[in-house]
C-alpha positions as CSV (number, residue, x, y, z in Angstrom):
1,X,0.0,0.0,0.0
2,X,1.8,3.5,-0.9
3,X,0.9,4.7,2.5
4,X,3.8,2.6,4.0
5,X,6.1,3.5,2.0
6,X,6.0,7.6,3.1
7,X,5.3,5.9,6.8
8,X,8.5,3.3,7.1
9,X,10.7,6.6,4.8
10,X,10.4,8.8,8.2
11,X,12.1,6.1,10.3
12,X,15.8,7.1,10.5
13,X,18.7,4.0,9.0
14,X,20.4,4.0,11.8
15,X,17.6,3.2,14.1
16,X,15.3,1.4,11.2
17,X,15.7,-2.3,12.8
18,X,15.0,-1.6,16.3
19,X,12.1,0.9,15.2
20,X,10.3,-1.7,12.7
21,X,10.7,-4.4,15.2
22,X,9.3,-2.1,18.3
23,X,6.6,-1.9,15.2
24,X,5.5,-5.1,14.6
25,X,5.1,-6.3,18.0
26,X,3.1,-3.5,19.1
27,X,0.9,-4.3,16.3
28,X,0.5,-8.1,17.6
29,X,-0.1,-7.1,21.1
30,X,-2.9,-4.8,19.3
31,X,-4.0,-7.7,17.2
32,X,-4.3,-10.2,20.4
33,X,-6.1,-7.8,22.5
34,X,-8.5,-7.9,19.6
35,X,-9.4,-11.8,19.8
36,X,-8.9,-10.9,23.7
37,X,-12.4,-9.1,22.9
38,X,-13.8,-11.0,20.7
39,X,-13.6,-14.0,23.0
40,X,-15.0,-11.9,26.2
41,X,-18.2,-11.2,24.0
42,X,-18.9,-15.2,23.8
43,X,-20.0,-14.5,20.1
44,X,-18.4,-17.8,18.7
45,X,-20.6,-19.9,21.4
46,X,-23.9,-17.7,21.9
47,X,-25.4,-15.3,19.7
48,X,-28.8,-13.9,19.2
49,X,-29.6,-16.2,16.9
50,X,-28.0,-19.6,17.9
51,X,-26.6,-20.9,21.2
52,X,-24.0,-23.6,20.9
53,X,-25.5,-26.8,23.7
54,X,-22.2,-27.1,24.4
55,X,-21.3,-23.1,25.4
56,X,-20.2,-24.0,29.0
57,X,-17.7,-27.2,27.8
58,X,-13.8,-25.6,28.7
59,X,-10.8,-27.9,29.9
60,X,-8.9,-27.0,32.2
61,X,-5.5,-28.0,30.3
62,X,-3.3,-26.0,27.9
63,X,-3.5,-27.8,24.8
64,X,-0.6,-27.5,22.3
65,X,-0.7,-28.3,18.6
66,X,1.4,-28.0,15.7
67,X,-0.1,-25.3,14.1
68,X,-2.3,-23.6,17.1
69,X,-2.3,-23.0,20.9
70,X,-6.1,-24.5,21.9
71,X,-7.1,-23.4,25.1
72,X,-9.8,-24.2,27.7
73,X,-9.5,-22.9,30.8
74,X,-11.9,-20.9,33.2
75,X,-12.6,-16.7,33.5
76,X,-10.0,-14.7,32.8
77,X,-7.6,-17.1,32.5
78,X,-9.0,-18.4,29.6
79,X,-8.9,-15.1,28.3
80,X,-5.4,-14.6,29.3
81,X,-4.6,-17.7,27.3
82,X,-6.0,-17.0,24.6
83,X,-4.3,-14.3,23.9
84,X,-1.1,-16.6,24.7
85,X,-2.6,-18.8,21.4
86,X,-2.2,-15.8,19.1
87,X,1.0,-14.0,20.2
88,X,2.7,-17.8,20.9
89,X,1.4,-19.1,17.8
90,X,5.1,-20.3,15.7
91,X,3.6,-19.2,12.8
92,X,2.9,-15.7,14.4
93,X,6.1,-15.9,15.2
94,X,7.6,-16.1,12.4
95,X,5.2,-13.6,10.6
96,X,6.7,-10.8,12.7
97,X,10.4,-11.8,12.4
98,X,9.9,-11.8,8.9
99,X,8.0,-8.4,9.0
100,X,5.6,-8.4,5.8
101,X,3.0,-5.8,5.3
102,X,0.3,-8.8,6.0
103,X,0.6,-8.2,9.8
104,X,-1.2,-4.8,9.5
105,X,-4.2,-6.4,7.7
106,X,-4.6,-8.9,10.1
107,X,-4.4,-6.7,12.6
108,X,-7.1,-4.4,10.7
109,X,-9.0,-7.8,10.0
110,X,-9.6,-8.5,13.9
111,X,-10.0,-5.1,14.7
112,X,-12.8,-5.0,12.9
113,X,-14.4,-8.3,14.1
114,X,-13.9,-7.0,17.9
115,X,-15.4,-3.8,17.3
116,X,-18.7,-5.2,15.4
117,X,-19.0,-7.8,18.3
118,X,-18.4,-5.3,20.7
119,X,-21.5,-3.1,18.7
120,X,-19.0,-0.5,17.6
121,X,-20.5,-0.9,13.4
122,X,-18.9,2.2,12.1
123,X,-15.9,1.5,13.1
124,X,-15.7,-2.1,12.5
125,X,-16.6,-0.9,8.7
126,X,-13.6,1.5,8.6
127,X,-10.9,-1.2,10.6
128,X,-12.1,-3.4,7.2
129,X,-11.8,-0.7,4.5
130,X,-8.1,-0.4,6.2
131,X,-7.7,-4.0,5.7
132,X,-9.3,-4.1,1.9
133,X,-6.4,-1.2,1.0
134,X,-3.6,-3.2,2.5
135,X,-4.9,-6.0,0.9
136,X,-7.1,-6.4,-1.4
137,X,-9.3,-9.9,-0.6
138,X,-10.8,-8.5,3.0
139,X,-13.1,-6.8,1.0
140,X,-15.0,-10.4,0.9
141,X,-15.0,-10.3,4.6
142,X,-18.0,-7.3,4.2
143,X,-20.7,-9.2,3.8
144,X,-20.5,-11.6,6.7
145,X,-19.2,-8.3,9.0
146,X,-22.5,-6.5,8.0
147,X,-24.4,-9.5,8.9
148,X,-22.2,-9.8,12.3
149,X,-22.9,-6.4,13.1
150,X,-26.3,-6.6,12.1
151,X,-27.2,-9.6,15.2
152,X,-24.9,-7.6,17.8
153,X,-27.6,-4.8,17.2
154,X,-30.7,-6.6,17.0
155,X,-32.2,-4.5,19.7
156,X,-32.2,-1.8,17.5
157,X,-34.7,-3.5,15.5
158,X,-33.7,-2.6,12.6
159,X,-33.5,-5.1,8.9
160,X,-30.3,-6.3,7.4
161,X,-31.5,-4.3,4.1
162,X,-31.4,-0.9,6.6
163,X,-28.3,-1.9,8.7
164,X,-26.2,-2.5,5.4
165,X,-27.4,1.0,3.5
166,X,-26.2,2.5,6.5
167,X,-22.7,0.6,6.9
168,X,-22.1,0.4,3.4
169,X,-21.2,4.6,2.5
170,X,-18.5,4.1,5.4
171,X,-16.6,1.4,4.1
172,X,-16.9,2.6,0.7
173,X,-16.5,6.3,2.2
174,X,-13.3,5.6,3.8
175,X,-11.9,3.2,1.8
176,X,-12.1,6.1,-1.4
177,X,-10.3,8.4,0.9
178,X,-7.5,6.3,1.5
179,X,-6.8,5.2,-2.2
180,X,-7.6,9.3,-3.1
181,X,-4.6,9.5,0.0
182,X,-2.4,7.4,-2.5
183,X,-3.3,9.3,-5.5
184,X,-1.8,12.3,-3.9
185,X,1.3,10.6,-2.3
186,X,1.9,9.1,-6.0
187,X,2.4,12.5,-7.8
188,X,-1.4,12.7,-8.6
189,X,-1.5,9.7,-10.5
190,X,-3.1,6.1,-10.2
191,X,-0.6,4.1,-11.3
192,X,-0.1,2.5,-7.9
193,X,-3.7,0.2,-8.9
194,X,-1.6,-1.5,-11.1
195,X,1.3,-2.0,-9.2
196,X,-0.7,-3.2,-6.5
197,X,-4.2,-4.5,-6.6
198,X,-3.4,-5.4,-10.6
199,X,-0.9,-7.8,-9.0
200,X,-3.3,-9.6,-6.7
201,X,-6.2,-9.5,-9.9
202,X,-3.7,-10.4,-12.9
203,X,-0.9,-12.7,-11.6
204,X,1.9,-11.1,-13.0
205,X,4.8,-12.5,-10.3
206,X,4.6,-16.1,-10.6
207,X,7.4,-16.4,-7.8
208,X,6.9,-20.1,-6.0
209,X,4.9,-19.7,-2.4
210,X,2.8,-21.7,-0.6
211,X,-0.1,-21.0,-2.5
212,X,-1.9,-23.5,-5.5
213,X,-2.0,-21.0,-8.5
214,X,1.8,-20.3,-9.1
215,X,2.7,-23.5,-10.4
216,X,-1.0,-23.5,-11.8
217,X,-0.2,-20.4,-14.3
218,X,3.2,-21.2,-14.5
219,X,2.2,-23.9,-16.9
220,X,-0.7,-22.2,-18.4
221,X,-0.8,-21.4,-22.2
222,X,-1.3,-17.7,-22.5
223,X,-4.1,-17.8,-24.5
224,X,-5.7,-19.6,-21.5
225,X,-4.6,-16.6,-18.8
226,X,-7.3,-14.7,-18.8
227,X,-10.4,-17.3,-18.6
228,X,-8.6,-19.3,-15.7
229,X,-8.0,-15.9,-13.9
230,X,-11.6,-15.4,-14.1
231,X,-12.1,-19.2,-13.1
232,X,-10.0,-18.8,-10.1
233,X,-11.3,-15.9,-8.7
234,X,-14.5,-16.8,-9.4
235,X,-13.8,-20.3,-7.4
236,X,-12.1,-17.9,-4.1
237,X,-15.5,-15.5,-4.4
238,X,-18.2,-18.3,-4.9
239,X,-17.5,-19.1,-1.0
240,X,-18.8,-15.8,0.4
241,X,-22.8,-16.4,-0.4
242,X,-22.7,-20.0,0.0
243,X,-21.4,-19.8,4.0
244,X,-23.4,-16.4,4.3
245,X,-26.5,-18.2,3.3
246,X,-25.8,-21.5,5.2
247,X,-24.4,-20.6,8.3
248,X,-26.7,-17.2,8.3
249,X,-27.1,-17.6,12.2
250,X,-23.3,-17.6,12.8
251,X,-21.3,-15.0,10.8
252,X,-18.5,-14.6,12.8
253,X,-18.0,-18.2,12.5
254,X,-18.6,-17.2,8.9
255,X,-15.7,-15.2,8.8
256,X,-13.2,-17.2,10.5
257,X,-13.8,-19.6,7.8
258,X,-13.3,-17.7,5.1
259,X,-10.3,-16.7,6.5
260,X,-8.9,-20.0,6.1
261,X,-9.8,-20.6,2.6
262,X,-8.1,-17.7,1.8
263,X,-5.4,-18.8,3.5
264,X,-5.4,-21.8,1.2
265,X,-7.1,-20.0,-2.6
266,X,-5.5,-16.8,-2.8
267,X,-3.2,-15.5,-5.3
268,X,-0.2,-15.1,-3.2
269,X,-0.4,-16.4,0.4
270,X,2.0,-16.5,3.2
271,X,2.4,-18.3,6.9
272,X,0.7,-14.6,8.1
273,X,-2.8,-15.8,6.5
274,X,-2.5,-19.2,8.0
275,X,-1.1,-17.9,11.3
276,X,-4.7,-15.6,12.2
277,X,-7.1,-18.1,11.2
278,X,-5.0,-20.6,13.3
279,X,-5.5,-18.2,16.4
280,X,-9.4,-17.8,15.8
281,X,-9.9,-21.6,15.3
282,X,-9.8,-21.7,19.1
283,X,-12.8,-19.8,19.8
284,X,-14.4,-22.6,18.6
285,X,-13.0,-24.6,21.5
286,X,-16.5,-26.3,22.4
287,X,-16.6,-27.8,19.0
288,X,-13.5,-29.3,18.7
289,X,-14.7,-32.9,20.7
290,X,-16.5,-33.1,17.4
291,X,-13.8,-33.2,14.9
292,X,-13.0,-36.6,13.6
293,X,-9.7,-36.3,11.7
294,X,-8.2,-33.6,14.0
295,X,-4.5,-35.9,14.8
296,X,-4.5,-36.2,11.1
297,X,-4.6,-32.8,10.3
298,X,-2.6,-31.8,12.7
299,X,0.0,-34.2,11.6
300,X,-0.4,-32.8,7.8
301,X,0.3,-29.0,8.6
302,X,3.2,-30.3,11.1
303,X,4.8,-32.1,7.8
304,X,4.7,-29.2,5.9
305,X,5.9,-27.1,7.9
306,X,9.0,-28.8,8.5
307,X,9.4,-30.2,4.9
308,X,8.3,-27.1,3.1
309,X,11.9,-25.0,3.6
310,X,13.7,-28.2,3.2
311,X,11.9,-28.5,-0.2
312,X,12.5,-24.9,-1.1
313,X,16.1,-24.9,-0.6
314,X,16.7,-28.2,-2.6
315,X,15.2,-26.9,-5.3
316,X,16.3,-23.4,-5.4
317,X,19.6,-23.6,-4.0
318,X,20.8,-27.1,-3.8
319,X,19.3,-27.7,-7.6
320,X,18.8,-31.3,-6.3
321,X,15.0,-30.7,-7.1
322,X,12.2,-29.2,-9.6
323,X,8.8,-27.5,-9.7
324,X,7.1,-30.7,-9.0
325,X,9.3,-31.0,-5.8
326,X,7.8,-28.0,-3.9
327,X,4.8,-27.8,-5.3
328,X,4.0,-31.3,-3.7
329,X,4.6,-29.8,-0.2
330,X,2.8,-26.8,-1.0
331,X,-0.3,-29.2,-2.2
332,X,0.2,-31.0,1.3
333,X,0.2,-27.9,3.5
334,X,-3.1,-26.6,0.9
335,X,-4.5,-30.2,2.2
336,X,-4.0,-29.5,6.1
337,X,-5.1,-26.7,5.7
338,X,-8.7,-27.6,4.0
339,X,-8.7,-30.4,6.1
340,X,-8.8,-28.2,8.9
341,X,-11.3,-26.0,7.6
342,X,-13.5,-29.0,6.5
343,X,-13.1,-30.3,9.8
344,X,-14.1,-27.0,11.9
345,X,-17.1,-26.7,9.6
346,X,-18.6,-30.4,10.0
347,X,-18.1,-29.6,13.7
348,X,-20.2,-27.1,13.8
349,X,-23.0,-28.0,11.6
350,X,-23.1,-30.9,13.8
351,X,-23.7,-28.6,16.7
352,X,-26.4,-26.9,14.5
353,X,-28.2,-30.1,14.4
354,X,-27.7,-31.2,17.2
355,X,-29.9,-27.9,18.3
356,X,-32.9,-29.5,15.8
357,X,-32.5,-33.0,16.5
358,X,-31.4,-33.3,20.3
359,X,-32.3,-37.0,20.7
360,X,-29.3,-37.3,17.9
361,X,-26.5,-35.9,20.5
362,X,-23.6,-38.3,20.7
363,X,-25.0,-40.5,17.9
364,X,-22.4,-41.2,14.7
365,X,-23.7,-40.0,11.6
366,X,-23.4,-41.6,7.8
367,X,-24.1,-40.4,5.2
368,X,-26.8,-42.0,3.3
């Protein structure tokens, strides 16, 4: 976004490590006392249109995975610790020693699901217009957040039609302003579109990452680009309304989801993506007894994890390897990741049911 650019230019060279670093962890401890907040509000178990029958189930143990921190534990403690499972989460870890630009949009991203739990709207719809300029796929995240902030206000009485004509000119309002910002910080022109949403839309880097549609494109016949462009982002957007309209009583649940598929479907992700929906997934602590491939998953993202850098360096600097050598860990980490996902939401439309058919609780399911 050219607004860092004038922002990380006033820090002095001498003092530009010790400043950025003071930076990014500030930032964190922001981003944690966010899903601090969002957890206090007991949104992810209770809402005003569905409570969870198993609200009240906590352990009392520090659970460690892999990939998250799970934690269950009583009052404030729980809290405490769940603050612990974002800023001790190895992936967040790594995010801020490697200082990218993502960690500001996450931050934006849970700033703005904390404030519209906490009934804060407006300002929940300007935390995700910062996020959508830093990044350009938490725009999707506005139709779920309208619907979030929509049931925190349901006293007002007030329809979803009304509440979003009323959120939308502020996210729209304030999300103009920053890119008219950029316009003027760029010498009055808008060439900065190109240079930075283009990127995200068109797919011109095709440097290897942990994402499927490098290798994809890589491999792609030019006259091909442009329809599998629109496949692909027609594929990441499809998402949206489908777990809008089926999980309509649970948007923030809603949103943590889609933060893991885009995690997994966008253009160009990174370990920053993976690391916040990794610290949301425990919210949904309650759930979890319901997962049935949870050691298998969790074994998946721990195999990539350690076998993606190996991978990466064999191939790029050992030249023992090829293409098809790191794309096959990136498909495996893709694969824990969806697996998680998948997992997370089976759990919880179990729970739904559960809610409808309560003589079904503790029964296995088959599909018929």
């Amino acid at each position: 976004a050219p607004l860092f650019l004038p922002l990380f230019a006033l820090i002095p060279a001498a003092f530009f490590q010790l400043v950025t670093a003071i930076l990014y962890i500030l930032v964190d401890l922001a981003s944690a006392d966010a899903v601090i907040r969002i957890a206090r509000s007991g949104a992810a178990r209770s809402s005003p249109l569905f409570s969870s029958p198993r609200k009240d189930i906590k352990w009392d143990e520090l659970a460690v995975g892999a990939a998250y921190v799970c934690l269950y534990c009583d009052g404030s403690n729980w809290m405490l610790k769940l603050c612990s499972s974002f800023l001790f989460n190895p992936f967040t870890i790594a995010t801020c020693l490697a200082r990218p630009t993502t960690v500001f949009s996450n931050c934006a991203i849970v700033c703005a699901v904390a404030a519209a739990v906490d009934q804060r709207p407006v300002k929940s719809m300007l935390a995700l217009a910062s996020a959508a300029y830093f990044s350009l796929y938490p725009a999707l995240l506005l139709p779920p957040l309208i619907l979030l902030c929509h049931d925190q206000s349901v006293g007002t009485k007030s329809s979803l039609s009304n509440t979003a004509s009323k959120l939308l000119p502020f996210f729209l309002g304030s999300l103009t302003w920053l890119l008219a910002t950029s316009y003027v910080l760029t010498g009055f022109s808008w060439e900065f579109i190109h240079s930075t949403y283009g990127v995200h839309l068109l797919l011109p880097d095709l440097t290897p990452n942990v994402g499927l549609w490098w290798y994809f494109f890589i491999e792609m016949f030019d006259p091909f680009r442009a329809f599998f462009l629109g496949v692909f982002w027609l594929h990441l957007v499809s998402y949206v309304g489908g777990l809008c309209f089926r999980l309509r009583k649970q948007p923030l649940f809603v949103l943590t989801t889609l933060l893991g598929i885009f995690a997994v479907f966008q253009p160009y992700p990174s370990i920053a993506d993976a690391s916040l929906y990794f610290s949301l997934v425990p919210l949904y602590s309650h759930i979890f007894p319901l997962m049935r491939y949870t050691f298998f998953a969790i074994a998946t993202v721990l195999y990539a994890t350690l076998l993606g850098p190996a991978f990466y360096y064999l191939w790029i600097y050992a030249g023992s390897g090829n293409a098809n050598f790191f794309y096959a860990i990136t498909l495996v980490w893709s694969l824990g990741l969806s697996i998680v996902v998948g997992e997370c939401l089976f759990a919880v439309l179990r729970d739904e049911w559960e809610v409808d058919r309560p003589e079904m609780k503790g029964k296995d399911i088959r599909r018929i």
